[in-house]
C-alpha positions in Angstrom: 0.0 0.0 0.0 1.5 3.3 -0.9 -0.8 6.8 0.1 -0.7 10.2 0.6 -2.3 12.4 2.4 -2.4 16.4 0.7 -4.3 19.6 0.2 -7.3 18.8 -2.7 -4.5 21.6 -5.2 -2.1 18.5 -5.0 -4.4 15.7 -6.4 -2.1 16.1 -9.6 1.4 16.5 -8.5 0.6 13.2 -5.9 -1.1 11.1 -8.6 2.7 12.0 -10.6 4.7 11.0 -7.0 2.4 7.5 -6.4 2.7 6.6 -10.3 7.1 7.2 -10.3 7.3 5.3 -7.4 5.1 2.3 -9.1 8.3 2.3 -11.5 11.4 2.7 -9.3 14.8 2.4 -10.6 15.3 -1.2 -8.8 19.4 0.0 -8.4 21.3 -3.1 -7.7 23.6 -1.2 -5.0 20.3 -0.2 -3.0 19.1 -3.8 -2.9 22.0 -5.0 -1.0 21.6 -1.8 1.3 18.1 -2.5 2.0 18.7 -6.6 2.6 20.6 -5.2 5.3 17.9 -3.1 6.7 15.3 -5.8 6.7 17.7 -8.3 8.6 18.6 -5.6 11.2 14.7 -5.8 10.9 14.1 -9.4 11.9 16.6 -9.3 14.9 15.3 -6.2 16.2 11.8 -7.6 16.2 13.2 -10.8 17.8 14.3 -8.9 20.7 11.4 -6.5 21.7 8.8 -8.0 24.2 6.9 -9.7 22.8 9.8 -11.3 20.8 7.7 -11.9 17.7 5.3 -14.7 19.6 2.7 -13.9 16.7 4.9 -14.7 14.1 5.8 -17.9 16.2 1.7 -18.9 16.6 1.1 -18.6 12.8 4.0 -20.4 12.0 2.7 -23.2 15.1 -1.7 -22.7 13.7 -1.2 -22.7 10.0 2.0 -25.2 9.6 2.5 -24.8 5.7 0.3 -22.6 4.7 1.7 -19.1 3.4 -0.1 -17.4 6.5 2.5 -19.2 8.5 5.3 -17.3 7.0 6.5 -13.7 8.9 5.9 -10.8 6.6 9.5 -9.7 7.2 11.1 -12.8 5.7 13.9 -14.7 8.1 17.5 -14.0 8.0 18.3 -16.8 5.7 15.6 -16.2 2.7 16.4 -12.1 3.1 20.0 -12.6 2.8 20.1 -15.5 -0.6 18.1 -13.3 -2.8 19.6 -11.5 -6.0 18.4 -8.2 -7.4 17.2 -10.5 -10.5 14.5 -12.2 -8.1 13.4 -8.6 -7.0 13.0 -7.7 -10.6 10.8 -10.7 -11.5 8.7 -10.1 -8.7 8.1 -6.6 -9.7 7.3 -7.3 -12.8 4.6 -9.9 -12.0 2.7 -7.6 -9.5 3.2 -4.1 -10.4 1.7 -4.4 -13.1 -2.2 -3.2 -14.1 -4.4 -6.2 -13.6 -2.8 -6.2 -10.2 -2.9 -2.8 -8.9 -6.1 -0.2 -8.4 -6.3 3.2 -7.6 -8.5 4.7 -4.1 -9.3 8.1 -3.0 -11.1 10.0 -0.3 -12.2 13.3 1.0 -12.2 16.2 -1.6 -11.5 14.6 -4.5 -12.2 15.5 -8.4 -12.9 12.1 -9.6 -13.4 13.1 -13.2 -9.8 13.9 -13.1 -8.3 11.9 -11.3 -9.4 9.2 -13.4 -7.6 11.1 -16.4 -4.8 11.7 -14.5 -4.4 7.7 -13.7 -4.8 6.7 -17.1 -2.2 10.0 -18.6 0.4 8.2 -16.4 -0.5 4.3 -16.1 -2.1 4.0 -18.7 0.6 2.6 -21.1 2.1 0.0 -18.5 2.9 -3.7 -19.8 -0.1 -6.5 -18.9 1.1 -9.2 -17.0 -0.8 -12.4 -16.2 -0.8 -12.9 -12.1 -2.5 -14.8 -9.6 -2.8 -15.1 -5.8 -3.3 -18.7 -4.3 -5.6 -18.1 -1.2 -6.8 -21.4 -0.2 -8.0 -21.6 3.2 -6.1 -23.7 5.9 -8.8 -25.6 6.2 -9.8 -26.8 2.4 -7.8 -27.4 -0.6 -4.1 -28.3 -0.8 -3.4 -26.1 2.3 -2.7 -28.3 6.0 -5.6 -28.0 8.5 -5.0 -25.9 11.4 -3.8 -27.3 14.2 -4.4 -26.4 18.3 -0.9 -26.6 19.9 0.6 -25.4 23.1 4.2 -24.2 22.8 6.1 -22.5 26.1 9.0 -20.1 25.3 11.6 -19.4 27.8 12.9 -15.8 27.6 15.0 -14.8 30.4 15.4 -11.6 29.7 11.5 -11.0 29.7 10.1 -9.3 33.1 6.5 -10.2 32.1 4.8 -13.8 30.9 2.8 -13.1 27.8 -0.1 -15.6 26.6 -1.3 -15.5 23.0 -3.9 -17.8 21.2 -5.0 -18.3 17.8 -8.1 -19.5 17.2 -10.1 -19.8 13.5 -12.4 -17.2 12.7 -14.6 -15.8 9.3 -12.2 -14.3 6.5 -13.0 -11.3 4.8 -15.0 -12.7 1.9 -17.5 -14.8 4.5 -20.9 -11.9 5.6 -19.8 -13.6 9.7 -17.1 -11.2 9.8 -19.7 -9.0 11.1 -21.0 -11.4 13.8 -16.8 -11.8 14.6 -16.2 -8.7 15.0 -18.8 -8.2 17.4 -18.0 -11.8 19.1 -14.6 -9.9 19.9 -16.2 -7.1 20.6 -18.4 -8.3 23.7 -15.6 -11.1 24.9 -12.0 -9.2 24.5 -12.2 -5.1 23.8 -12.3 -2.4 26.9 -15.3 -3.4 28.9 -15.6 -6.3 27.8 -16.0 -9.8 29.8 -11.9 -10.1 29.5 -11.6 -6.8 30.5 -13.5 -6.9 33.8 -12.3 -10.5 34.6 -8.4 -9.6 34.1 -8.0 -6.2 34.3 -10.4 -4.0 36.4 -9.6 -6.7 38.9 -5.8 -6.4 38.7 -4.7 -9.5 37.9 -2.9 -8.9 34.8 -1.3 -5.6 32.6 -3.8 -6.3 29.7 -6.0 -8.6 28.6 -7.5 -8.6 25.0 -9.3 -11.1 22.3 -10.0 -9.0 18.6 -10.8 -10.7 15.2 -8.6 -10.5 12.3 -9.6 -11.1 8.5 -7.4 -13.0 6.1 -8.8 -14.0 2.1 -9.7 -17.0 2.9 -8.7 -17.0 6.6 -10.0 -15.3 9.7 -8.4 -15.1 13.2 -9.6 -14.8 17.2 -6.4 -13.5 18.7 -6.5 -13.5 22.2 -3.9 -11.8 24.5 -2.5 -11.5 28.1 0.5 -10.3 30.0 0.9 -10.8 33.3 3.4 -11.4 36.6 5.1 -14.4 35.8 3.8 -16.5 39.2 0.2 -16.0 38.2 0.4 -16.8 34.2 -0.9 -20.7 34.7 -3.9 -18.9 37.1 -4.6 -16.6 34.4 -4.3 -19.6 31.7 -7.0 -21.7 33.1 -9.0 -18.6 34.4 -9.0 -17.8 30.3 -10.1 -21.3 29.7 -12.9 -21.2 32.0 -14.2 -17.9 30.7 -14.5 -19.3 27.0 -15.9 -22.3 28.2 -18.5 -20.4 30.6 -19.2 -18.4 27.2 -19.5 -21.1 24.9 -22.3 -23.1 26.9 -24.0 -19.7 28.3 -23.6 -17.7 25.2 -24.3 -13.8 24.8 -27.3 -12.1 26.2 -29.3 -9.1 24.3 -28.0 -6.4 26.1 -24.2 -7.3 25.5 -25.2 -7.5 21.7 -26.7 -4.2 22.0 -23.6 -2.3 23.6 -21.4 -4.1 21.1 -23.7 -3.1 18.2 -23.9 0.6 19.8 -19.9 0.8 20.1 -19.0 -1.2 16.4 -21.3 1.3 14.8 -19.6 4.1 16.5 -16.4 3.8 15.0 -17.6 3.2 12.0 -18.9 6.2 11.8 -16.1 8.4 14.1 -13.6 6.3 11.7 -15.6 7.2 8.2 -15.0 11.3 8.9 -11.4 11.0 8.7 -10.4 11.1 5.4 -7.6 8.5 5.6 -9.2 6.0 8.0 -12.3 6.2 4.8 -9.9 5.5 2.3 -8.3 2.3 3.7 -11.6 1.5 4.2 -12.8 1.9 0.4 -9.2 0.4 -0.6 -9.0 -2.4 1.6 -12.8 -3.8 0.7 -11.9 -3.2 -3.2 -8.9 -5.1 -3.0 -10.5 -8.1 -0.7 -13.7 -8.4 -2.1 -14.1 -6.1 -4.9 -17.1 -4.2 -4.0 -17.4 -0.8 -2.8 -19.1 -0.2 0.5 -20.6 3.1 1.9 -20.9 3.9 5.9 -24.6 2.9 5.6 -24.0 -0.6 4.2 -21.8 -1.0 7.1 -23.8 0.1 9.6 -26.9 -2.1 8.3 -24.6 -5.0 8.6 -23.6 -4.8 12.2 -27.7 -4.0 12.9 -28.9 -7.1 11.2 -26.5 -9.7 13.5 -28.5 -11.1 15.7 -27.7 -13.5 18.9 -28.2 -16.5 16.9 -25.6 -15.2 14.4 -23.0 -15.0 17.4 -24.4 -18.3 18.6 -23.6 -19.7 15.3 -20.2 -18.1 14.7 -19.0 -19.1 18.0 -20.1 -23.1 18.1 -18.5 -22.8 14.2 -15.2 -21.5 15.2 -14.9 -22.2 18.8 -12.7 -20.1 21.0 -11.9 -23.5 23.4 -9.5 -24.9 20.7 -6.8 -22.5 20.4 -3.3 -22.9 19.5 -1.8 -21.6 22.5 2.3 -19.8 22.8 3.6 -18.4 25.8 6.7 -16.8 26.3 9.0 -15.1 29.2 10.8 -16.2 32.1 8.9 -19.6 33.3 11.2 -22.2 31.7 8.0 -24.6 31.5 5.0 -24.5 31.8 3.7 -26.9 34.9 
């Protein structure tokens, strides 16, 4: 994703900035440079709390499917590829069947559709495709709940994550997800006020995260080291307790009340609309206005989250903890 954010006078000269850096030099000498970047990169990542444990649950949830794989790379693919590779790979993707244009706030559409096509408009086709199987179907492994403990002596906190299935972006649940996430894991929420209004750990979160062709409940605690197995199995109990009990009208309501409000607060900032517009083009190739959105949310009902929750349960995580326990006992 490449944006900008300018006065409406500069629609022009940023449509001329976006479209030169769609068609960069590719310099050999600043390949090497930037390798180097990237692997200062990984390690960097490696070392800050908490010491890329999502990358380590994907890779642990998905097996070999490509949503295992860190967006950064490792140190070992980063460092064996050639400017050559880099070139092939830009010619692939940046190319027009594979790229769109979004725009938001004060914008002169008429020309900025002129101004697209006076620039792009002579770029070379190229054929290109995106494998998006879900982990679950097709040539991709199954998921897989696993339990993985991490000993980080360095670390002055124990952190918890889980990984659980959820809807992906193409699947109309998303909706009943987010608000699943919304009533179990967000600020007020039954995480909240079981973990942290009483204390007994730094933060305490669950959200949902949408893949093409994958979805995700990530759940999330850090705590003192001494009570991370009481917080583990309090956790447990909580989506068990919520899985046989379910969601009652009113929490449905708030969540509906609060999902609709940042929709709206998030639609009247220009940029927050435009990854909005962008991101639903590029996933699922329809364009969505703040109304459709809001209908959406208002149309889940408690049998919808009933549904969603028995489909992707929240009970069969994958599980990674990391810090200074040595195990896990």
């Amino acid at each position: 994703m490449y944006y900008a954010a300018v006065l409406p006078e500069y629609q022009e000269p940023t449509i001329d900035l976006l479209a030169d850096v769609m068609r960069p030099s590719l310099r050999a000498d600043d390949f090497e440079m930037e390798k180097k970047v990237i692997v200062e990169e990984i390690q960097m990542y490696a070392d800050q709390p908490p010491f890329g444990m999502d990358d380590k649950i994907k890779e642990l949830h998905y097996g070999k499917h490509p949503l295992a794989r860190s967006v950064l790379g490792t140190i070992e693919s980063v460092e064996s590829l050639c400017p050559e590779q880099m070139q092939t790979y830009f010619e692939s993707r940046y190319c027009p069947g594979n790229l769109f244009v979004a725009a938001a706030g004060k914008v002169d559409f008429d020309a900025l559709v002129e101004q697209v096509a006076s620039r792009c408009g002579d770029w070379p086709a190229q054929k290109t495709s995106r494998d998006i199987s879900a982990p679950n179907s097709g040539p991709a492994p199954k998921s897989g709940s696993q339990f993985q403990c991490i000993h980080r002596e360095s670390a002055t906190q124990q952190y918890i994550l889980q990984l659980a299935d959820a809807p992906p972006s193409e699947d109309e649940d998303r909706y009943a997800a987010k608000l699943l996430a919304t009533i179990f894991g967000d600020d007020s929420s039954r995480m909240y006020w079981e973990f942290v209004d009483s204390g007994l750990t730094e933060s305490a979160s669950m959200g949902h995260y949408e893949y093409l062709g994958a979805g995700m409940f990530f759940s999330w605690i850090s705590c003192e080291p001494e009570a991370a197995k009481a917080n583990f199995d309090r956790l447990a109990k909580l989506q068990e307790q919520l899985e046989s009990q379910g969601f009652t009208a009113e929490e449905l309501r708030q969540a509906q009340s609060k999902v609709k409000a940042r929709v709206v607060l998030g639609s009247e900032r220009p940029r927050n609309r435009l990854f909005h517009v962008g991101g639903n083009w590029m996933q699922r190739h329809e364009y969505r206005s703040v109304a459709d959105d809001l209908k959406a949310v208002d149309t889940v009902t408690l049998d919808d989250l009933h549904r969603v929750l028995k489909k992707y349960p929240l009970s069969r995580p994958t599980t990674v903890t990391i810090g200074p326990l040595a195990e896990w006992v």
